[in-house]
C-alpha positions, -999 to +999 in steps of 0.1 A: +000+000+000+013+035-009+007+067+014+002+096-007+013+124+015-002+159+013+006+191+008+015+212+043-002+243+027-031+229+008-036+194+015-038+180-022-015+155-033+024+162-035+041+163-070+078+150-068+092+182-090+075+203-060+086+179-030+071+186-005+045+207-020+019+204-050+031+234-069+052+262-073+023+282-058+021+265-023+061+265-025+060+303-026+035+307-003+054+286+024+083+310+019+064+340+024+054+327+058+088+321+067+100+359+057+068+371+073+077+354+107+042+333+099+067+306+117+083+305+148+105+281+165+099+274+202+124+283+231+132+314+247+129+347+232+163+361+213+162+395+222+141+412+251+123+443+233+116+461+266+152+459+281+166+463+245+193+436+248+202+403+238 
């Protein structure tokens, strides 16, 4: 049996020349979120805003 895995932005099927998306469209959407901080990565915070120090 074969698992078709989805697309993380759209759900539809994955295309191999997109891996791990379905197009170039969910591709560029993904990388959007990442340079819009749409992402974060848990742990503590890098810099303190109200101290203004690292």
């Amino acid at each position: 049996m074969t698992i078709t895995r989805k697309c993380p932005v759209c759900g539809k099927p994955r295309r191999e020349e997109h891996s791990p998306f379905c197009s170039t469209r969910c591709k560029d959407r993904d990388l959007v979120r990442w340079l819009d901080d749409g992402y974060a990565i848990p742990g503590p915070p890098a810099f303190d805003e109200e101290e203004g120090k690292a």
